[in-house]
C-alpha positions in Angstrom: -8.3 -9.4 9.8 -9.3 -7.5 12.7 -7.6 -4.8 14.8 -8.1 -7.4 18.2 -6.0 -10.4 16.3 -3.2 -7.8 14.7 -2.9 -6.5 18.4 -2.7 -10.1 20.2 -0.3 -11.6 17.4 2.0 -8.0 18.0 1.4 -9.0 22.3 2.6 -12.4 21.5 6.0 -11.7 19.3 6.9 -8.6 21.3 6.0 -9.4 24.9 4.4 -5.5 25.2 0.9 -5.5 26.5 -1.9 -5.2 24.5 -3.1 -1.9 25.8 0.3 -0.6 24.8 0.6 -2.1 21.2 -3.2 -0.7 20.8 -1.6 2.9 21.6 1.1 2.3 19.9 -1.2 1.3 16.6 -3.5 4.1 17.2 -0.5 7.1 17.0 1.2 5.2 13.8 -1.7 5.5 11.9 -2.7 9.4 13.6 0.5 10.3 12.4 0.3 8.3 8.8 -3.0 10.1 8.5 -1.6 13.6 9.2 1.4 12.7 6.5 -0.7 12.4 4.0 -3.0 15.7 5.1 0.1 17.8 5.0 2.1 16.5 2.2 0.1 14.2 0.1 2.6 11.2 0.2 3.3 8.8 2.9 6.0 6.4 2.5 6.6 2.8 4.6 10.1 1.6 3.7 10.2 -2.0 2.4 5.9 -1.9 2.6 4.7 1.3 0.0 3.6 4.4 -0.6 0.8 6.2 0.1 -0.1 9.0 -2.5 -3.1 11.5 -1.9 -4.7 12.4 -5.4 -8.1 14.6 -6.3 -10.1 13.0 -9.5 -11.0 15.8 -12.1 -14.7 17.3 -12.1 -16.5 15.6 -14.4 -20.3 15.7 -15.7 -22.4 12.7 -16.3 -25.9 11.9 -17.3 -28.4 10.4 -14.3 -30.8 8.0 -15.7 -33.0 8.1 -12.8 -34.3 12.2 -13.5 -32.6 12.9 -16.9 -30.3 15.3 -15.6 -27.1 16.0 -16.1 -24.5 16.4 -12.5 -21.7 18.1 -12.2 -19.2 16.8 -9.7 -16.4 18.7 -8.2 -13.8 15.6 -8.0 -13.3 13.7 -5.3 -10.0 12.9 -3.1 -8.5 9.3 -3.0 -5.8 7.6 -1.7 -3.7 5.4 -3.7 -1.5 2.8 -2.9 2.5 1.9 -4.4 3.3 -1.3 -3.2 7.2 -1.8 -2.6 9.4 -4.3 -4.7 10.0 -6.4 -1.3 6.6 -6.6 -0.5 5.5 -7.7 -4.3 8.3 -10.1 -3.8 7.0 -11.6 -0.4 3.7 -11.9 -2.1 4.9 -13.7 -4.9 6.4 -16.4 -3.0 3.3 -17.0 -0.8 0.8 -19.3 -1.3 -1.8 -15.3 -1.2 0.4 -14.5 -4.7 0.2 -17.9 -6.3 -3.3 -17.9 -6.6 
């Protein structure tokens, strides 16, 4: 789904413009990103968690030249969904698929 229909479905159950549901939007997520900068771990009660986690170097063998490349690990984010979310999802027609 795309930001435009999140922001008009918030406009419609709220009342609160658009303009100030898309500033409202922009600073939850600046401030979910900069949670998980400074701690590694971002938690949304009753949606998940949000864990920052590096992958180990690691060597592997390139077909394409027949060398070998070393990596230095990347970062990823990984997400914990809740028990009440799993639960919501089982009970829609999304989790009975």
């Amino acid at each position: 789904m795309k930001k435009e229909i999140y922001l008009e479905k918030i406009k419609e159950r709220t009342g609160v413009p658009k303009k100030t549901c898309d500033l409202i939007l922009k600073e939850f997520l600046f401030i979910l990103k900069e949670e998980l900068a400074q701690t590694g771990k971002a938690n949304i009660v009753n949606f998940g968690t949000f864990a920052v986690k590096k992958t180990k170097p690691h060597s592997f063998f390139s077909p394409v030249d027949g060398r070998t490349i070393k990596t230095t690990g990347i970062t990823k984010v990984y997400f914990s969904s809740s028990k009440e979310l799993l639960k919501i999802l089982s009970r829609s027609e999304y989790g009975n698929n």
